[in-house]
C-alpha positions as CSV (number, residue, x, y, z in Angstrom):
1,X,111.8,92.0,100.1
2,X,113.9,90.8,97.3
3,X,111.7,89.7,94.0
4,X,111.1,85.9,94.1
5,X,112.1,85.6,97.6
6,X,109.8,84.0,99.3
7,X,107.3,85.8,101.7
8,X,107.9,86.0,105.2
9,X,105.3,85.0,107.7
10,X,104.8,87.1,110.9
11,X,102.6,86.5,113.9
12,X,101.7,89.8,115.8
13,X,100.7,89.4,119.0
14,X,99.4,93.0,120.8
15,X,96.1,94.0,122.2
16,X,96.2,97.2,121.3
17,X,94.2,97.0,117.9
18,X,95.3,100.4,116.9
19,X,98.7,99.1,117.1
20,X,98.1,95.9,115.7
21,X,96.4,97.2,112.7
22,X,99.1,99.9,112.1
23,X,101.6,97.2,112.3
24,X,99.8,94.8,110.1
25,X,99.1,97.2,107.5
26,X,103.1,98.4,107.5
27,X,104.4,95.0,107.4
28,X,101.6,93.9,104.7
29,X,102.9,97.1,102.3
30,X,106.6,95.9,102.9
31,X,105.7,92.0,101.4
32,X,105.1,89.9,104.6
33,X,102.5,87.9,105.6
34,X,100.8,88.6,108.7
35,X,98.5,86.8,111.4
36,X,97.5,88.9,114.6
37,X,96.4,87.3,118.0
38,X,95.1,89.9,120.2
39,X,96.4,88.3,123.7
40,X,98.6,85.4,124.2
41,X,96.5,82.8,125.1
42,X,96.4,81.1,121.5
43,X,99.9,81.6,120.6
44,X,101.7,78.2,121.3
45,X,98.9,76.7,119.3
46,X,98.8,78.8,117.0
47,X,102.9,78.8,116.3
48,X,102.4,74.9,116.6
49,X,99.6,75.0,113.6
50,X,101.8,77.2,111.6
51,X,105.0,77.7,110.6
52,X,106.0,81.3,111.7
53,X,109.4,83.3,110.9
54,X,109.1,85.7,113.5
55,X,106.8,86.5,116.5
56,X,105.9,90.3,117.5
57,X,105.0,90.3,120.9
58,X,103.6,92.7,123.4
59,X,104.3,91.8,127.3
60,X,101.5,93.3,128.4
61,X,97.8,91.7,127.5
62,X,94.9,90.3,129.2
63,X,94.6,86.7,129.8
64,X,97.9,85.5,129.2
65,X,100.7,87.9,129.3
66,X,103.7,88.3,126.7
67,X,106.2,86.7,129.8
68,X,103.9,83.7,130.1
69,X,104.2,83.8,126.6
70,X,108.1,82.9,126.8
71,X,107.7,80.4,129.3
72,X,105.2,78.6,127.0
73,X,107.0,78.6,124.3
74,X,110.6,77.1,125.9
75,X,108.3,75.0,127.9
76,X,107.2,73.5,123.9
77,X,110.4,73.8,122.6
78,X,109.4,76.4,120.1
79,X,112.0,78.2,119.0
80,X,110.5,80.5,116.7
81,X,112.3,84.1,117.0
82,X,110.2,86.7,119.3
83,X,111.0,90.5,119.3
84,X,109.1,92.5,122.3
85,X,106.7,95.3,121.5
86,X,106.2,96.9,124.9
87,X,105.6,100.0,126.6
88,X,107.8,98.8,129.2
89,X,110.8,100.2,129.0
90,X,113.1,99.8,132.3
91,X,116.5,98.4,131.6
92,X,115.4,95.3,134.2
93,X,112.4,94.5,131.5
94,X,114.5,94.7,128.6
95,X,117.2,92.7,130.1
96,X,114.6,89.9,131.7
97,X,113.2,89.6,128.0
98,X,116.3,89.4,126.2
99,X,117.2,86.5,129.2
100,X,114.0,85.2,127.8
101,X,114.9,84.9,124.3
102,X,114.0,87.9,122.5
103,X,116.0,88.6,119.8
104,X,114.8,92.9,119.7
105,X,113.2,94.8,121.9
106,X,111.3,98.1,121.0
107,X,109.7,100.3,123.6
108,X,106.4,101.8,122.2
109,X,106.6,105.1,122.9
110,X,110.2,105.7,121.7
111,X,110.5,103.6,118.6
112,X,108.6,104.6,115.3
113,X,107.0,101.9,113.0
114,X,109.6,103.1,110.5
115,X,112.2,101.7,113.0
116,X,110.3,98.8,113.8
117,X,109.9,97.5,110.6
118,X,113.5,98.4,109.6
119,X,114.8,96.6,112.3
120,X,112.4,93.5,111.2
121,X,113.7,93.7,107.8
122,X,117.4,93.7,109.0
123,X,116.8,90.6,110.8
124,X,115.4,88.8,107.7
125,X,118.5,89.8,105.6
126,X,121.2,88.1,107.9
127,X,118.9,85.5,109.3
């Protein structure tokens, strides 16, 4: 992050606490400002409440899933930019979630938080 740029804000949304932590802590050291949700039954009022630059979401969660998450948030008119964090990784996932709205996709198991936040920090710079 550029020196008096101003912070961006980032909701993670993943029940894996491991993940979310290591995610948190990655994107904390790099200058954003993180909130994490550990399922996605909060997150349309939580996006509502607050004013979120990007969404990290995981599709699979108890509760309310990262999909029903999508429809939620077009249902709300929220158009807050979500990239998928997923250990789903058929070509038919990736494709309905891009259908969806996601902006990235990263499949867990073959994408390191190096990339991840990389990719994040990309975004930031043209967006």
């Amino acid at each position: 992050m550029l020196k008096g740029e101003e912070k961006k804000k980032i909701l993670i949304v993943e029940d894996d606490i491991y993940m979310s932590k290591a995610l948190s802590f990655r994107l904390a050291q790099e200058g954003f400002l993180i909130k994490t949700l550990f399922n996605g039954e909060n997150v349309v009022p939580r996006v509502k409440e607050e004013d979120f630059d990007l969404v990290l979401l995981d599709l699979i969660m108890p509760k309310v899933d990262g999909w029903q998450v999508f429809r939620d948030m077009r249902d709300h008119h929220i158009t807050t930019p979500i990239m998928v964090i997923s250990n789903l990784g058929q070509p038919e996932d990736i494709d309905r979630a891009r259908e969806l709205g996601a902006v990235e996709y990263f499949v867990k198991n073959s994408t390191s938080l190096k990339e991840i936040i990389k990719t994040i920090q990309l975004y930031f710079k043209k967006h």
